[in-house]
N, C-alpha and C positions, 0 to 999 in steps of 0.2 A: 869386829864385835866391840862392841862397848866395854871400856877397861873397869867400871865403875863393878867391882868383886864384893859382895858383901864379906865384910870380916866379921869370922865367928870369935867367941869369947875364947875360943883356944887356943892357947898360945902358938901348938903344934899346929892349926889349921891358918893361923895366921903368917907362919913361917912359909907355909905352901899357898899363900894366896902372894907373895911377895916371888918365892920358884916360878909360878904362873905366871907372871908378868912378865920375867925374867924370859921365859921360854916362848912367850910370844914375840917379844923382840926378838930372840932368835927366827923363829919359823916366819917373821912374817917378809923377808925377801928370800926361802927358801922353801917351796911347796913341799920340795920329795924329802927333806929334816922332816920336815911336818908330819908327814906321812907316815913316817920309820917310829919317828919318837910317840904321835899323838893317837894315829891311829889300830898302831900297831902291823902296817902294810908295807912291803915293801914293793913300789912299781916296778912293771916290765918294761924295759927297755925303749919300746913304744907308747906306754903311758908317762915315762920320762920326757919322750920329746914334748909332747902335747905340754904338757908341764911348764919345763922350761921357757918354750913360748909365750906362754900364756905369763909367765911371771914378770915380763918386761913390761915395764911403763907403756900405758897408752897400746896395749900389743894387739892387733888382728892377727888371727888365727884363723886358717881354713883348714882343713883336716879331711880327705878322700880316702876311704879304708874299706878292704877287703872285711868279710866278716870273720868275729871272732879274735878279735884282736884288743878289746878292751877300753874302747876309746868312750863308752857311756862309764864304766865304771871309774875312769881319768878323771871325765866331767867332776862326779859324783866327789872325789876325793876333792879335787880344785873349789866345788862350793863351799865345801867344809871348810877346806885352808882359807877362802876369802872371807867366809863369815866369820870366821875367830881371829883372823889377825889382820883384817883391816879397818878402820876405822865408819863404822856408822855406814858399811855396806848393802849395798843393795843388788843383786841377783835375778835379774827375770830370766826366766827360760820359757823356751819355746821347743814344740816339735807340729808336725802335722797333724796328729790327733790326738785326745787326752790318754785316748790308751794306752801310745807309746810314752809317756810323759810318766804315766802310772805305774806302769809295768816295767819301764827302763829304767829310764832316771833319777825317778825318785824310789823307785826299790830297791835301785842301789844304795841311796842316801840313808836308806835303811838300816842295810847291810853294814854301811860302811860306819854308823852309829854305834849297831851293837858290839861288832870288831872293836870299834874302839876304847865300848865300855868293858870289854872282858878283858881288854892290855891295860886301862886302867885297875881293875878288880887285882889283879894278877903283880901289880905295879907298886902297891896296898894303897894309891892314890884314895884320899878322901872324897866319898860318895858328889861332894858337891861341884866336884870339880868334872865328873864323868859330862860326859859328851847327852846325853839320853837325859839328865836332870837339869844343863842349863839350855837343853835348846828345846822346841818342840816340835814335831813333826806330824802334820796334817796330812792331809790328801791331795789340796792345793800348796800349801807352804810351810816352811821349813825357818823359826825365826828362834831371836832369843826372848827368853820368858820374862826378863827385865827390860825387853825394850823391843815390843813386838812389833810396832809404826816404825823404826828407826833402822835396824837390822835384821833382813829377811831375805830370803828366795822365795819366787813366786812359781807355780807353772800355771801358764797361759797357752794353751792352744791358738792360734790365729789362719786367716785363709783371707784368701785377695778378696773378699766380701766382709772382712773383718780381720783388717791387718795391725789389730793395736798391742799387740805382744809386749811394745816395746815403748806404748805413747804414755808422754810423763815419766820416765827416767832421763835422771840426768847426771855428771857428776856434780859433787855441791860445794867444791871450790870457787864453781862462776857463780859469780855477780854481775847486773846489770848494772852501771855506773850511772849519776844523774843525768850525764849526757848522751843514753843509751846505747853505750858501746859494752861490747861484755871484759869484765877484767875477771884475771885468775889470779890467785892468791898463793903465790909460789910458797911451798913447804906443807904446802894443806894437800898436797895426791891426794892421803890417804882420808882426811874430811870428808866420806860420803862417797867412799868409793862404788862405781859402777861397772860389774861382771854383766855383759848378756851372753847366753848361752843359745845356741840353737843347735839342738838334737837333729838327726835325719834330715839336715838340711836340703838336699836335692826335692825335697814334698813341699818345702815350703814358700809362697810365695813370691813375687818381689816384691809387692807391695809393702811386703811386711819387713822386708829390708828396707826399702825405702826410709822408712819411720825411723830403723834401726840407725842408720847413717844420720839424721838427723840427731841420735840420742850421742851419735860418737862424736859430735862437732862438740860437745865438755870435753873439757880436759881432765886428763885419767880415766876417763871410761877405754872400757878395754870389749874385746866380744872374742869369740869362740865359736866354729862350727865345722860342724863334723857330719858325717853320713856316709854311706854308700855313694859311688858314683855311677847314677841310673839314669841321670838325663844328660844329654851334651849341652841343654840351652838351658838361661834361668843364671840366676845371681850367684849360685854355686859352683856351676862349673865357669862362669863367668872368674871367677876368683881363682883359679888354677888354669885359665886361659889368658884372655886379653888384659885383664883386671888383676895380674898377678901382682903386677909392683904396688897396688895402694894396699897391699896384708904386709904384715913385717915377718909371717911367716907360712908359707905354704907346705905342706906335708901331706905325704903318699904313705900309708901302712899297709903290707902285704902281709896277707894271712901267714903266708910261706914264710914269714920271719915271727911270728905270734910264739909267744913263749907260753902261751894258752891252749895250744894246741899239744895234744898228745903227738901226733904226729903231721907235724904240715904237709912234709910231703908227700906223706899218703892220701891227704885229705885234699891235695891239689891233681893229684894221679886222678882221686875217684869222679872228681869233676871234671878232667878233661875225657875220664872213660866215657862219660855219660853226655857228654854237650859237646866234645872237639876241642883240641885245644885251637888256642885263638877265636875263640868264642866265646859270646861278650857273655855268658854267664860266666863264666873262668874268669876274664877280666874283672868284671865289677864284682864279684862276691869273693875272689880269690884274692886276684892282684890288684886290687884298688886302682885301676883304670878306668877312666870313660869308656861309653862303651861306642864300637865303628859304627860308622854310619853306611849300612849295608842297601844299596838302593835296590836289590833286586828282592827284598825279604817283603812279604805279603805285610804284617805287621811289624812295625817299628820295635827294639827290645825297650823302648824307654818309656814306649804307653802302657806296657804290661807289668814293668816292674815298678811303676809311681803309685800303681793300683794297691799294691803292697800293705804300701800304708796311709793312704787314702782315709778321713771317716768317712762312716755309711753316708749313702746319701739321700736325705729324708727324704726328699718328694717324688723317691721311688716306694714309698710306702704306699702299700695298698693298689699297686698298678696290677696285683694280679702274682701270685707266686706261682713257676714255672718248673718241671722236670725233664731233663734231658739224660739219655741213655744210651750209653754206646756200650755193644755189647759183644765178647770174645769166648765167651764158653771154654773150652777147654784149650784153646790158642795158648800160644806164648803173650799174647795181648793182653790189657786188661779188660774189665768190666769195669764201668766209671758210670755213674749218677750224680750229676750236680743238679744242685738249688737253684736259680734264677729268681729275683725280684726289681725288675727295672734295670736300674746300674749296680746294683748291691747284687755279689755271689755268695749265700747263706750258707752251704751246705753241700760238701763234697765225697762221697764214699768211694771206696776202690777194693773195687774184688780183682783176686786170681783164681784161672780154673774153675770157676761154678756152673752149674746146671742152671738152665734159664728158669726155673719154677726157685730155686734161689735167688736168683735175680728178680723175679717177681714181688716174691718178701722182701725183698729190701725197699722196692718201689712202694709196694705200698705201705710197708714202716714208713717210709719216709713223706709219703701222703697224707697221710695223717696225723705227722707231726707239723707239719709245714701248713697244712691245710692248703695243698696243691690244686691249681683251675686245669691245669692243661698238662699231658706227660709230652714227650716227642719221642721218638723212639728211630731207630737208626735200623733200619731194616736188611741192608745189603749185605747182612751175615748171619748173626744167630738171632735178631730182636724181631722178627716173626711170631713167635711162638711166646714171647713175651708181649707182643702187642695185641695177640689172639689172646690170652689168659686176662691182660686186663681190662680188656673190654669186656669178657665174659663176668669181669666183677663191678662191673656198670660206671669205671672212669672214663674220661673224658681224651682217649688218647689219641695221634697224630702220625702215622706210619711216616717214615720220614726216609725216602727212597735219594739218595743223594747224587747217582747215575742220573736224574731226571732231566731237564729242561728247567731252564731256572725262570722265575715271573717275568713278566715284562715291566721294566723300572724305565723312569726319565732320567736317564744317566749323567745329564749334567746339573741333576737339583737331589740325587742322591748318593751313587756309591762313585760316581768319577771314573768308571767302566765299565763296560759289556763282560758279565760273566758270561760262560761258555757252559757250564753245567750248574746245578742245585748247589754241590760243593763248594763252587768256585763263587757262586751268590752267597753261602752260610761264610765263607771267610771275609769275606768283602763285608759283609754287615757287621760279622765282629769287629772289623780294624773302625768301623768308623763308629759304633757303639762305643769301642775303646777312647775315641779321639774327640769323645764329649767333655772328655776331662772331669767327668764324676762319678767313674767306674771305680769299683772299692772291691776289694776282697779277702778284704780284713774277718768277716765272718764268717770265712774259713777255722777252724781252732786246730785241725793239724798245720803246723810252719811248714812241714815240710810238702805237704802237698799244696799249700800256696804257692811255695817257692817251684815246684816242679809245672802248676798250671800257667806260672807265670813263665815262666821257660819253653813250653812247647806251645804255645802261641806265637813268639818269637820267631820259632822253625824254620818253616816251611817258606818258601822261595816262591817264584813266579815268573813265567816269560807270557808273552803273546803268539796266538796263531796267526797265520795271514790271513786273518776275518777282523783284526785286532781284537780277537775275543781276548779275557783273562784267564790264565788257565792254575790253579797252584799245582807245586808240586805235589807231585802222586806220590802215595807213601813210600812204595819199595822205591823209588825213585829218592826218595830222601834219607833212607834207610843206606842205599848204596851210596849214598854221595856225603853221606856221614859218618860212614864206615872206613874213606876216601882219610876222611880229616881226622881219623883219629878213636872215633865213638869207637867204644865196645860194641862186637858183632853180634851183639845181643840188645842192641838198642831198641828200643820199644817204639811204635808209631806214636802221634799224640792223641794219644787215648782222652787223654784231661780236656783236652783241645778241644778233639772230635765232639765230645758228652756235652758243652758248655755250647758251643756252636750250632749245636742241631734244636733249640731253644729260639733259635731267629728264623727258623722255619713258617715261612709265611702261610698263614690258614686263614680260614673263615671269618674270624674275628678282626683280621685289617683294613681297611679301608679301601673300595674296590671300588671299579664303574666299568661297567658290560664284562665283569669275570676277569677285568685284568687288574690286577695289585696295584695301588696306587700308592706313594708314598712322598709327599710334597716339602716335608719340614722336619728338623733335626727333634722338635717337640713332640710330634708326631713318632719318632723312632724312639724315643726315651723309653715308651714302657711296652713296645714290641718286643 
């Protein structure tokens, strides 16, 4: 931050504008001082290392972590330490979408303001000196009031169609000499220091690294990134793999050591009861692991979990909003209803134990908030009697018999194999829906049942019959061989799965010639 303090005509405020100064020298090659004295926080253990790192000259930082571990709230502390104690800094962040930008990291920057203003208040520190009256904090940026162009953080959303997160920073030690070579200005680090940050890194481009790496060719610029480890490929996990020596620090946080956690390892028991241990849910949201690359699995885990946090993706607007329903009546299964619009998953509900005319009301509440074209309905158990009831109310629905014969597709310009049943065609159409890389399902608003949709897609396995048909695993079939690895005997089929899946049930409305389904182009499939 800029040292330039107005002094007030009190003597006593002038005494603590010369402390200020004094304590910035202090704090500014010590973040976690920073932290204890300024903001009145003291980090975990895990937000220490990030810390640390990040406080070395010139420092790459990559950061792979379990959730729950604290590593957006680190970020959040670290902007604050670099906007106030170094010199004419500059901050861009990035995440995948402004959501997570909004709701993450700069809610924390929030957070970590008011904390600070109330250990100021409490401190009897004078009002001018509080965190909350010399910075200000936007929606997009976060800067000082005396010098809003000069010292600030930015958030910038960016995507491989718009990678400039990071284009135009630089640090501002360089200069170009007359003979256009770049000269740095040794003792000037801190003249125009440059922090890039990247939140959820695994969602974010390379392109937008790309850029990134260009910005780190200044001297003193420093970057930072963090996320969950959801993809094996991509400049992130590139960075904890082959790419590990050009970071000066690479770090792994496991939930199982979170001091944020009431209990880890109960909270690691509960995920391996429900997924197996050694399953790459357990890995990447537990122990901050990449996740295996399991070749026998119908779906990838790495196209299900990017979807996460994905933005919506517009020019699935208007292609027609879709209801799928898998239905268990009074089973130990559930009853699930999701949203469908293109690539975008809007809206997911989930019963237990209800009566099909319950199930009814919810469909059509949700008909008409959705303003749904089409329902699908899973008939091979209890969605008979819900497909009778809504027709009887004059929608538009689609018995969806998944025992059936699956359409006839040109398998080498669509799904890449002969499905063997209806099932084995609704999987197949999800993995490659999935594999357009604009699938989102971010407008979901329970996490947790994102999180669990994105996991039982993952699931289900696959071999071949000697026809080379496709066959996926059969539920109790997965049910027993999960039970094998650990799952609790009470593990559930993929109700989430099944619901969202029966949605690509091919009808009336796609593209046919003499009654057999035609399906020629990936554009074509977008809003099926």
């Amino acid at each position: 931050m800029s040292t330039d303090v107005a002094v007030h005509s009190s003597k006593w405020v002038e005494q603590q504008v010369r402390d200020y100064l004094a304590l910035i020298d202090d704090w500014r090659d010590d973040p976690i001082l920073y932290c204890k004295e300024r903001l009145g926080i003291s980090p975990t253990i895990q937000q220490r290392k990030i810390m640390l790192a990040v406080m070395e000259p010139e420092a790459r930082v990559s950061v792979a972590s379990g959730h729950n571990t604290g590593k957006t709230a680190a970020l959040a502390m670290l902007v604050l330490w670099f906007i106030e104690c170094k010199e004419y800094p500059k901050i861009p962040c990035t995440a995948p979408t402004y959501s997570q930008l909004r709701d993450n990291l700069w809610a924390e920057l929030a957070k970590c303001i008011r904390t600070s203003d109330d250990h100021m208040q409490a401190e009897k520190i004078h009002p001018r000196f509080w965190l909350g009256n010399m910075l200000r904090h936007t929606n997009h940026r976060l800067y000082d009031k005396d010098a809003e162009n000069e010292v600030f953080a930015v958030a910038r959303t960016s995507s491989a169609s718009n990678p400039d997160a990071f284009q135009g920073f630089h640090a501002s030690n360089i200069e170009i000499g007359p003979d256009g070579k770049r000269v740095e200005h040794e003792g000037k680090e801190d003249n125009g220091s440059l922090l890039m940050i990247v939140d959820e890194a695994s969602g974010v481009s390379d392109k937008v690294f790309e850029v990134m790496e260009g910005a780190l060719a200044s001297g003193g610029a420093r970057c930072v990134l963090t996320g969950n480890p959801t993809r094996n490929s991509g400049y992130f996990a590139k960075s904890h793999r082959k790419n590990r020596s050009s970071f000066t620090s690479v770090i792994r946080l496991s939930s199982l050591e979170s001091e944020l956690i009431d209990d880890p390892k109960a909270y690691r028991e509960g995920l391996v009861k429900k997924w197996g241990e050694g399953s790459n849910v357990v890995r990447v949201r537990c122990d901050g692991l990449f996740p295996k690359e399991e070749k026998d699995t119908v779906i990838p885990f790495e196209l299900c979990e990017i979807a996460l946090s994905r933005e919506i993706d517009e020019d699935s607007i208007g292609l027609g909003r879709r209801l799928g329903i898998d239905c268990a009546r009074y089973g130990d299964d559930r009853t699930v209803l999701v949203i469908r619009e293109g690539n975008n998953v809007l809206d997911l509900v989930i019963r237990s134990k209800q009566d099909t005319m319950a199930t009814c009301g919810d469909a059509v509440r949700l008909i008409e908030k959705w303003d749904v074209t089409d329902v699908f309905v899973d008939v091979l158990n209890m969605g008979a009697g819900v497909v009778d009831r809504l027709r009887e109310l004059k929608y538009n629905v689609h018995a969806v018999n998944v025992s059936n014969s699956p359409p006839s597709l040109d398998r080498t310009e669509y799904l890449g194999e002969k499905p063997k049943t209806m099932r084995d065609f609704l999987w197949l159409a999800g993995r490659q829906w999935l594999q357009s890389e604009a699938v989102s399902f971010v407008g979901i608003e329970d996490s947790q049942a994102r999180d669990d949709l994105s996991a039982e897609l993952a699931q289900p396995k696959y071999n071949l019959d000697s026809n080379g048909r496709f066959i996926v695993e059969s539920k109790d079939a997965m049910k027993s061989r999960l039970s094998k690895e650990g799952v609790d005997d009470e593990v559930r089929s993929p109700d989430l799965a099944d619901a969202l899946l029966t949605t690509f049930w091919p009808h009336h409305a796609m593209p046919s010639e003499g009654g057999r389904v035609v399906i020629r182009k990936r554009s074509q499939f977008r809003g099926y």
